[in-house]
py3Dmol code that shows the C-alpha trace and the ligand (Angstrom):
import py3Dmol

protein = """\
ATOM      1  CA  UNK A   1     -28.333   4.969  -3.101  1.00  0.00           C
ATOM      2  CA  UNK A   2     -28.193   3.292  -0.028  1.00  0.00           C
ATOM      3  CA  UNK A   3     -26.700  -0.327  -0.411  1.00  0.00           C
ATOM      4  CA  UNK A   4     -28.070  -3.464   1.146  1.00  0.00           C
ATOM      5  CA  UNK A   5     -25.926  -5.800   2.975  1.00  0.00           C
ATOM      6  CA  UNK A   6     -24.424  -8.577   0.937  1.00  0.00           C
ATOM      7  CA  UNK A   7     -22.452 -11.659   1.645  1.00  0.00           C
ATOM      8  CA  UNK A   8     -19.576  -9.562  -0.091  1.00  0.00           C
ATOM      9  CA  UNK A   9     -19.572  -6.875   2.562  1.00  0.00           C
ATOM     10  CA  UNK A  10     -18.707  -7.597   6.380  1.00  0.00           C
ATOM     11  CA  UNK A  11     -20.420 -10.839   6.983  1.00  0.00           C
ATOM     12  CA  UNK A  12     -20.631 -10.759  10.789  1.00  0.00           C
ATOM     13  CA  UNK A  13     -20.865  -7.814  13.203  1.00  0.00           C
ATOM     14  CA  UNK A  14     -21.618  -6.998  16.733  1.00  0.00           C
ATOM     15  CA  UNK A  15     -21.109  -9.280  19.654  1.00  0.00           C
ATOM     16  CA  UNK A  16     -20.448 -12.408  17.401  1.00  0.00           C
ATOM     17  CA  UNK A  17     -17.293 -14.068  18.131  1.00  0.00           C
ATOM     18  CA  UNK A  18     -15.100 -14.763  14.772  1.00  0.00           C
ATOM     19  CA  UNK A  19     -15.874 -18.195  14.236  1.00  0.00           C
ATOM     20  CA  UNK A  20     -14.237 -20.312  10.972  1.00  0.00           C
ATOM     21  CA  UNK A  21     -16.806 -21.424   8.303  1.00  0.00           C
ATOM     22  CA  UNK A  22     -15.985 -24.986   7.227  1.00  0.00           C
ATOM     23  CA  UNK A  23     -17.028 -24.440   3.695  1.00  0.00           C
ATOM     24  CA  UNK A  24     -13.728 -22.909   1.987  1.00  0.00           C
ATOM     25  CA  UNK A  25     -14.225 -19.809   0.120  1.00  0.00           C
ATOM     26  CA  UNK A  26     -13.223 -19.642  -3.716  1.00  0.00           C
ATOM     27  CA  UNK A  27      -9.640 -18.940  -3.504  1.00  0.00           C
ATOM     28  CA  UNK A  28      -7.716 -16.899  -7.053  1.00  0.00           C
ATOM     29  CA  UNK A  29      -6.279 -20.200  -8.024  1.00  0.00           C
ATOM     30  CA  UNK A  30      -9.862 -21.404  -8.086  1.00  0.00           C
ATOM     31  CA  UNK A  31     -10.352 -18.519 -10.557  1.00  0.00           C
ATOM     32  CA  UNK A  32      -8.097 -19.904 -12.853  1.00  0.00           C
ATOM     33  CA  UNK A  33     -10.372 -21.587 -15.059  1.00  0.00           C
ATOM     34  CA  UNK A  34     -12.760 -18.870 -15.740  1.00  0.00           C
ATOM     35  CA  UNK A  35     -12.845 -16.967 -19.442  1.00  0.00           C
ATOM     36  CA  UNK A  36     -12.402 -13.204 -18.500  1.00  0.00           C
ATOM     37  CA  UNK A  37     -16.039 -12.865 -19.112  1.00  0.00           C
ATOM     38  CA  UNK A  38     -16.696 -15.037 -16.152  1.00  0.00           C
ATOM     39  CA  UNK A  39     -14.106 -13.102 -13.864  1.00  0.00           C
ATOM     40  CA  UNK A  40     -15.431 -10.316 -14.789  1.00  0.00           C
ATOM     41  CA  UNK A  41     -19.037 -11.362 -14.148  1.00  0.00           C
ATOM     42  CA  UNK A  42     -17.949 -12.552 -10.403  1.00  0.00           C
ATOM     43  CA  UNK A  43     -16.144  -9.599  -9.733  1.00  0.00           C
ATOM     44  CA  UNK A  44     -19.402  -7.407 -10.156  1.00  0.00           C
ATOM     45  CA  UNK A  45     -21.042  -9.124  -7.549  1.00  0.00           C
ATOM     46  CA  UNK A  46     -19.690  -6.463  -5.184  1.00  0.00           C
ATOM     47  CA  UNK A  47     -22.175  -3.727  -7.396  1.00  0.00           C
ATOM     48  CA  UNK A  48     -25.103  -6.627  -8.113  1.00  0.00           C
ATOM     49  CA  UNK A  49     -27.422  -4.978  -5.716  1.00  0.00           C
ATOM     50  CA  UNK A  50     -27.130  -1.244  -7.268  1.00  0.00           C
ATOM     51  CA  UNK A  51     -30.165  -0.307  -9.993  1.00  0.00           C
ATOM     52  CA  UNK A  52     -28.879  -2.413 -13.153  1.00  0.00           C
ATOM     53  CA  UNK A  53     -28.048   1.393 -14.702  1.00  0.00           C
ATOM     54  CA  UNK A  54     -25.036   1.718 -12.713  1.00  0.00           C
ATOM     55  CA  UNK A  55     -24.114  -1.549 -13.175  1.00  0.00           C
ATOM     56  CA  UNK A  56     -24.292  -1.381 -16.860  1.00  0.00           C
ATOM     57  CA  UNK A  57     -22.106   1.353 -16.669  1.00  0.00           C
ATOM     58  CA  UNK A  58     -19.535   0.022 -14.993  1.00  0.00           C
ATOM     59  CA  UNK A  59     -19.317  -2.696 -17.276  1.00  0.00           C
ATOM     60  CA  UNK A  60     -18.748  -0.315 -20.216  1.00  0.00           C
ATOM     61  CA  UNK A  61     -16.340   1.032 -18.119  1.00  0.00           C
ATOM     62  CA  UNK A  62     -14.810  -2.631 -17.987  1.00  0.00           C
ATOM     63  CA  UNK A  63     -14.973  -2.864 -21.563  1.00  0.00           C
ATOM     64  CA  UNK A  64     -13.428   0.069 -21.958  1.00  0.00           C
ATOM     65  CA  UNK A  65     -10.506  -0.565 -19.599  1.00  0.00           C
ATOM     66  CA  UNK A  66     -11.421   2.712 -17.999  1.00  0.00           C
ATOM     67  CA  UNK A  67     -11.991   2.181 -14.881  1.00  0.00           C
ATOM     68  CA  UNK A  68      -8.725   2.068 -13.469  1.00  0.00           C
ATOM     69  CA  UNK A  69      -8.554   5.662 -15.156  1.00  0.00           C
ATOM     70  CA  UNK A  70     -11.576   6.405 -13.625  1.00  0.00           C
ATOM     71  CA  UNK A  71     -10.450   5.800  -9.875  1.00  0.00           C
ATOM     72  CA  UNK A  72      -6.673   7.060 -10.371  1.00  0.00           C
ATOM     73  CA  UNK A  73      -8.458  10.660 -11.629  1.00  0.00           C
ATOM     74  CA  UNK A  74     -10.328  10.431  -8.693  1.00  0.00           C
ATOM     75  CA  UNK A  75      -7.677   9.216  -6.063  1.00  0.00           C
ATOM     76  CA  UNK A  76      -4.656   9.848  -7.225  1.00  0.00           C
ATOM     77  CA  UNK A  77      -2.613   8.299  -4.510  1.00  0.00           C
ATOM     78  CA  UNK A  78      -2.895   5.064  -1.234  1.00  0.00           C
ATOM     79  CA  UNK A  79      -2.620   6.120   1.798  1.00  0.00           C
ATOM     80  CA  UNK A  80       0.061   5.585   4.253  1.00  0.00           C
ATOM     81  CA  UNK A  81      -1.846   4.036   7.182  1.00  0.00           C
ATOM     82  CA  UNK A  82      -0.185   0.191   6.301  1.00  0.00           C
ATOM     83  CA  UNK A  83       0.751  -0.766   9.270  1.00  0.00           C
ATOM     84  CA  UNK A  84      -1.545  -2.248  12.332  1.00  0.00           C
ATOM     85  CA  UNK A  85       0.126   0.472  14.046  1.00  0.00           C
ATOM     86  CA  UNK A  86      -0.595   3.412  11.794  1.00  0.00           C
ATOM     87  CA  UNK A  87      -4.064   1.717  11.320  1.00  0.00           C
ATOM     88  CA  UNK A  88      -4.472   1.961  15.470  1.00  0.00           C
ATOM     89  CA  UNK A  89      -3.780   5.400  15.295  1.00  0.00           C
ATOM     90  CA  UNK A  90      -5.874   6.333  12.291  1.00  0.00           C
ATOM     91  CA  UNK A  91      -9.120   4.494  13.483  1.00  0.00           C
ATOM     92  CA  UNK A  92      -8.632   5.954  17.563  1.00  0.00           C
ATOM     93  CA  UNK A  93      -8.612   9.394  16.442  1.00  0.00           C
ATOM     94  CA  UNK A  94     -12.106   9.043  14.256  1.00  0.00           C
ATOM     95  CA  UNK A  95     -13.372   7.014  16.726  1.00  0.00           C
ATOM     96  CA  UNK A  96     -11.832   9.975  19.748  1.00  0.00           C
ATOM     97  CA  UNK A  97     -13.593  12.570  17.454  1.00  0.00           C
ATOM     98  CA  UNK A  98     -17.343  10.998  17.013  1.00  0.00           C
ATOM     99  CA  UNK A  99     -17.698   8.131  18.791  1.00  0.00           C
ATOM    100  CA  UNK A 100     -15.553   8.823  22.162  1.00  0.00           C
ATOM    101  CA  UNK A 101     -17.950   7.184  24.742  1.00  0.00           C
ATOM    102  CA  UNK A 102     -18.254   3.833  23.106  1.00  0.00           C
ATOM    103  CA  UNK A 103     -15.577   1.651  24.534  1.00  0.00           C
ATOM    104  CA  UNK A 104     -12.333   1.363  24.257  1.00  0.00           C
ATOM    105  CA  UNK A 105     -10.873  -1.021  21.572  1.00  0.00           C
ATOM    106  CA  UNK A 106      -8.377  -3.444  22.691  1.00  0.00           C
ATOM    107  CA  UNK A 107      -7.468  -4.442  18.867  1.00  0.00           C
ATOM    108  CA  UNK A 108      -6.961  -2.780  15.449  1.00  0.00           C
ATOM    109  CA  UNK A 109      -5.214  -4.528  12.862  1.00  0.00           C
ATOM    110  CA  UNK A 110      -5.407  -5.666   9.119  1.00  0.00           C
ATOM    111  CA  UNK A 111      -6.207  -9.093   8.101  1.00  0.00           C
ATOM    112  CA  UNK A 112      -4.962 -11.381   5.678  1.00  0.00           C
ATOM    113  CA  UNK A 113      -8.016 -13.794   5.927  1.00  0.00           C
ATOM    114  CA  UNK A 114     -10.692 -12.021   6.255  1.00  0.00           C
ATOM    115  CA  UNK A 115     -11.915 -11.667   2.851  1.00  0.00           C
ATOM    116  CA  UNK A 116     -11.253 -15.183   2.162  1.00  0.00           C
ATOM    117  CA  UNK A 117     -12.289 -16.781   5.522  1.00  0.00           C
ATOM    118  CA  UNK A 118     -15.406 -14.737   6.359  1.00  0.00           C
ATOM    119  CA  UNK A 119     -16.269 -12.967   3.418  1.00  0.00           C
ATOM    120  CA  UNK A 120     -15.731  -9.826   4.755  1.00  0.00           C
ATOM    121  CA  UNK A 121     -14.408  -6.499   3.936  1.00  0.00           C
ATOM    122  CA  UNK A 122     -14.253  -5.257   8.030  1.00  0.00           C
ATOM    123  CA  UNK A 123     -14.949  -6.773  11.035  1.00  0.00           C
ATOM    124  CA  UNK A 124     -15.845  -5.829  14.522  1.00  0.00           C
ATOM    125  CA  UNK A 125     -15.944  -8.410  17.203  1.00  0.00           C
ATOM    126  CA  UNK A 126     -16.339  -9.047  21.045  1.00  0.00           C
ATOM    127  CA  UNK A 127     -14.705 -11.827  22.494  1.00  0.00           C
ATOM    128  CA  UNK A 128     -15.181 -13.053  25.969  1.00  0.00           C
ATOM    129  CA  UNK A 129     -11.618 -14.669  27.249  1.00  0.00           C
ATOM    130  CA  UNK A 130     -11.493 -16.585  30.338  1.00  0.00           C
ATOM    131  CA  UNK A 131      -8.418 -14.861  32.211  1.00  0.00           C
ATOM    132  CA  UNK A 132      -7.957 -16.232  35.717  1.00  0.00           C
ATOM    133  CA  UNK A 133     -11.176 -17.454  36.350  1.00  0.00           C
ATOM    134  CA  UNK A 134     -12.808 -13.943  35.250  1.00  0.00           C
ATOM    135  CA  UNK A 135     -13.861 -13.613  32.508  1.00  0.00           C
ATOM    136  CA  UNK A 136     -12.345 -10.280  30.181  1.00  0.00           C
ATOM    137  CA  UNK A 137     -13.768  -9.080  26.994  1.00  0.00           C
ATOM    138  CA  UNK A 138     -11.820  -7.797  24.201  1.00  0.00           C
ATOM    139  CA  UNK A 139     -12.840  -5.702  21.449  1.00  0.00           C
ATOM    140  CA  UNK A 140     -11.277  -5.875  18.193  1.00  0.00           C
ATOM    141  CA  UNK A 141     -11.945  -4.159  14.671  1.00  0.00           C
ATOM    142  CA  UNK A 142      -9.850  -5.446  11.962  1.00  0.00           C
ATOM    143  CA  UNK A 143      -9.482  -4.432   8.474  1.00  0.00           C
ATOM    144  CA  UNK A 144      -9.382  -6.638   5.195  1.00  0.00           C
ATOM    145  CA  UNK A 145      -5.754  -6.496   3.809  1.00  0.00           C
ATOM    146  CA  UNK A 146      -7.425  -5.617   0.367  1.00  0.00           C
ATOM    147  CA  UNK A 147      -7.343  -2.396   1.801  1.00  0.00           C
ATOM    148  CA  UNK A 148      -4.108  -1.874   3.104  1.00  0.00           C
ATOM    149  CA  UNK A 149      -2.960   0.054  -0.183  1.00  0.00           C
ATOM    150  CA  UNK A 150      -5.888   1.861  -0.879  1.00  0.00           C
ATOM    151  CA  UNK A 151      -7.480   5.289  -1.423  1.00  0.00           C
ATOM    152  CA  UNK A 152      -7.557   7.023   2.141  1.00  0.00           C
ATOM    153  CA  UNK A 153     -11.080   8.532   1.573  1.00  0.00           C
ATOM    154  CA  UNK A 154     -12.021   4.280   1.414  1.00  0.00           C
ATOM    155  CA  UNK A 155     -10.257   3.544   4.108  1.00  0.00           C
ATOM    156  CA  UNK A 156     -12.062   6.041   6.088  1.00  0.00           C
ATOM    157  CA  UNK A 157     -15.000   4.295   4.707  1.00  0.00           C
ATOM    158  CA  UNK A 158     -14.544   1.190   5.972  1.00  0.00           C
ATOM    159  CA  UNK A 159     -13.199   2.407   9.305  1.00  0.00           C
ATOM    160  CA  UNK A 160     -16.619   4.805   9.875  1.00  0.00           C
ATOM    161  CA  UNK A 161     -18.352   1.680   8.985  1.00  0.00           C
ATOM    162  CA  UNK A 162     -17.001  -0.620  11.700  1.00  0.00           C
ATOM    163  CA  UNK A 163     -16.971   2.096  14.187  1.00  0.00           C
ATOM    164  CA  UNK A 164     -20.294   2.426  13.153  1.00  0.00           C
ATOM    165  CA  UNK A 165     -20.937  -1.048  14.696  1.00  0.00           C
ATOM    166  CA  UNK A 166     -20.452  -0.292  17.999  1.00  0.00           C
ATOM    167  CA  UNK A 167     -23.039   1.454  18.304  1.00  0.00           C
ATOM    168  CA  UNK A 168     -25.663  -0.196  15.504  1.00  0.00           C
ATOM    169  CA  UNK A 169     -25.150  -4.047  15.125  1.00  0.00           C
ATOM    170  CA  UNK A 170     -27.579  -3.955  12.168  1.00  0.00           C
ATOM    171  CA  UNK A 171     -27.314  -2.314   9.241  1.00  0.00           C
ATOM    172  CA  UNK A 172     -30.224  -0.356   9.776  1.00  0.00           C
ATOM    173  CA  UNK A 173     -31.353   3.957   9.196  1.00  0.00           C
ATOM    174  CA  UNK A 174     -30.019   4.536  12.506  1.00  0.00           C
ATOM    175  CA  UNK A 175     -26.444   2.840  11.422  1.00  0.00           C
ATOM    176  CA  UNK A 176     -26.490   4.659   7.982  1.00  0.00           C
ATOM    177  CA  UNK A 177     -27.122   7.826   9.708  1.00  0.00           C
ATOM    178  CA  UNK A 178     -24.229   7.426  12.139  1.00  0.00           C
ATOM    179  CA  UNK A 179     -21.820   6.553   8.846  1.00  0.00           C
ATOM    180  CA  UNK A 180     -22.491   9.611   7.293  1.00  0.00           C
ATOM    181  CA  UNK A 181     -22.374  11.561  10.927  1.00  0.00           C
ATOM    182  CA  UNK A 182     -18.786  10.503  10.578  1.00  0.00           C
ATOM    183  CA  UNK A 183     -18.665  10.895   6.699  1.00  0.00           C
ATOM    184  CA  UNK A 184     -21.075  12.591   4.597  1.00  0.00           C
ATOM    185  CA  UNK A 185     -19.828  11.430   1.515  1.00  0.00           C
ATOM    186  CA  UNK A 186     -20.118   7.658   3.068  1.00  0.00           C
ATOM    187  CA  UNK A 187     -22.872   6.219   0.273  1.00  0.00           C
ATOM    188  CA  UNK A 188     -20.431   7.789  -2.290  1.00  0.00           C
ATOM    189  CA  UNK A 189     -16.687   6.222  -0.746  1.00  0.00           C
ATOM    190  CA  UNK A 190     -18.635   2.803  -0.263  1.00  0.00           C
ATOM    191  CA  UNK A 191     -19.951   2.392  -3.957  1.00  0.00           C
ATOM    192  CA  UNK A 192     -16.191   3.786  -5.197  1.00  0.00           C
ATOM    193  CA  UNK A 193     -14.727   1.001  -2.133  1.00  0.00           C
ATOM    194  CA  UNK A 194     -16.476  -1.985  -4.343  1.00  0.00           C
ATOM    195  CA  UNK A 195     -15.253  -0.283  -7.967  1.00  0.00           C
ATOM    196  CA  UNK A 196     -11.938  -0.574  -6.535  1.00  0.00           C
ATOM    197  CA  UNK A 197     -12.518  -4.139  -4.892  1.00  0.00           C
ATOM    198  CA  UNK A 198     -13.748  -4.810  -8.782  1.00  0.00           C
ATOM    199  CA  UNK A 199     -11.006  -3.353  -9.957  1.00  0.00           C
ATOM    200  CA  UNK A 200      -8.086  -4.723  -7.842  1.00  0.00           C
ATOM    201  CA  UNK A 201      -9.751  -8.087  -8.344  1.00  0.00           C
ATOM    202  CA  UNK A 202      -9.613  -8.255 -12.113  1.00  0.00           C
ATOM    203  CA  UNK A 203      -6.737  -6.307 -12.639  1.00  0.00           C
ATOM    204  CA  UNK A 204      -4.200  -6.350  -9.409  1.00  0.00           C
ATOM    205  CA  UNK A 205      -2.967  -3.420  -7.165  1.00  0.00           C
ATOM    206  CA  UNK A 206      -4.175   0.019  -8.507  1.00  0.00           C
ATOM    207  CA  UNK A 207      -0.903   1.853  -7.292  1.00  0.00           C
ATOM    208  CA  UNK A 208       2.219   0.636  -8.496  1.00  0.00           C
TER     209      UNK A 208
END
"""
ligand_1 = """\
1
ZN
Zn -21.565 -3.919 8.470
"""
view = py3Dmol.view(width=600, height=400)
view.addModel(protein, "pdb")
view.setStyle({"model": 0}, {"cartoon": {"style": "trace"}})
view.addModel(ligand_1, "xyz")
view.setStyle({"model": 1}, {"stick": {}})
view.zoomTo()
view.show()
C-alpha cells in the first residue's frame, strides 16, 4: 500500500522556495453550505487514491460514527511536542539518529497556513537570502498545525517524511525506502495520518 502523491499531501518539496498561490484555497466557512454527505465526500479525498475497498470501509466506518473509536483504541493519547520548540527538539534528534550528515536545519516550526495556503500537510524548503551582499541559505521544515495535537506515532510520520526530503526531492522507491529506514511502520502511520485528517475535518479535535 504505497500511496501516490496527491495535491492533499505536501504540495512542494526540495529546493522550491514557498511561494503564495493566488487562487485561495476552500476555507471551513466555504464548507458551510455543503449537506454532510458532501463534507463527508470532500473529506475522503485524503484516502481517494487507496483501492476503493479501503475506502468503502472507511465510509462504513463514517456511517457508523466509528471512526473516532477506531483511532482513540489505537492512540489513546496527543503528544506533547506543541510547541516550535519541543517540535525543534523532536525532529533534530530523528534527524541526529538517521539522517546526521544531511545539513543542518536552520528552521522547525508549525504552521498555521500551510494546509490552507499550499495544500500541504509538511513542508521542507531552501531559501536563498541575500545577507550582505552574500548570499545565505536557510533550511526550514515546518509542520501543518493540523498536527500539533495529534497522535505521536503521526507526528513521527510526517517528520520522517520531510526529513525524508532532504535527501529524495521526489517521492520516489528510493524516498519510500528511506521513510521506512526511519519508520517501518511508515505506510501504516501515513494511511492512519489521513483517517485522522478525515476525522478531525468532519468532526473537530480528536482529544478533548
Ligand atoms: Zn513529500
Amino acid at each position: 500500500m504505497s500511496p501516490r502523491h496527491t495535491p492533499y499531501w505536501p504540495s512542494f518539496h526540495g529546493s522550491q522556495k514557498a511561494t503564495k498561490k493566488k487562487d485561495s484555497p476552500q476555507t471551513p466557512s466555504a464548507k458551510l453550505g455543503l449537506s454532510s454527505e458532501e463534507k463527508q465526500a470532500e473529506a475522503l479525498r485524503y484516502i481517494a487514491h487507496y483501492p476503493s475497498e479501503i475506502v468503502d470501509k472507511i465510509k462504513l466506518k463514517l456511517g457508523g460514527q466509528s471512526l473516532h473509536k477506531h483511532l482513540l483504541a489505537k492512540y489513546p493519547e496527543a503528544h506533547e511536542f506543541n510547541s516550535n520548540k519541543l517540535l525543534r527538539a523532536y525532529t533534530n534528534e530523528i534527524k541526529a539518529k538517521y539522517m546526521r550528515s544531511s545539513e543542518r536545519l536552520n528552521k522547525v516550526c508549525f504552521d498555521d497556513k500551510l494546509h490552507l495556503v499550499h495544500h500541504a500537510l509538511g513542508t521542507q524548503s531552501f531559501i536563498s537570502l541575500a545577507h550582505g551582499g552574500r548570499l545565505k541559505a536557510r533550511r526550514e521544515l515546518r509542520v501543518s498545525s493540523l498536527f500539533k495535537q495529534c497522535p505521536e506515532p503521526l507526528l513521527r510520520m510526517i517528520v520522517v517524511h520531510e526529513l525524508a526530503h532532504l535527501k529524495e526531492k521526489d517521492h520516489n522507491q528510493a524516498f519510500y525506502r528511506l521513510c521506512v529506514h526511519m519508520e517501518p511502520s511508515y505506510h501504516q502511520l501515513e494511511f492512519d495520518a489521513r483517517l485522522y485528517l478525515i476525522q478531525q475535518e468532519l468532526f473537530g479535535p480528536l482529544y478533548g
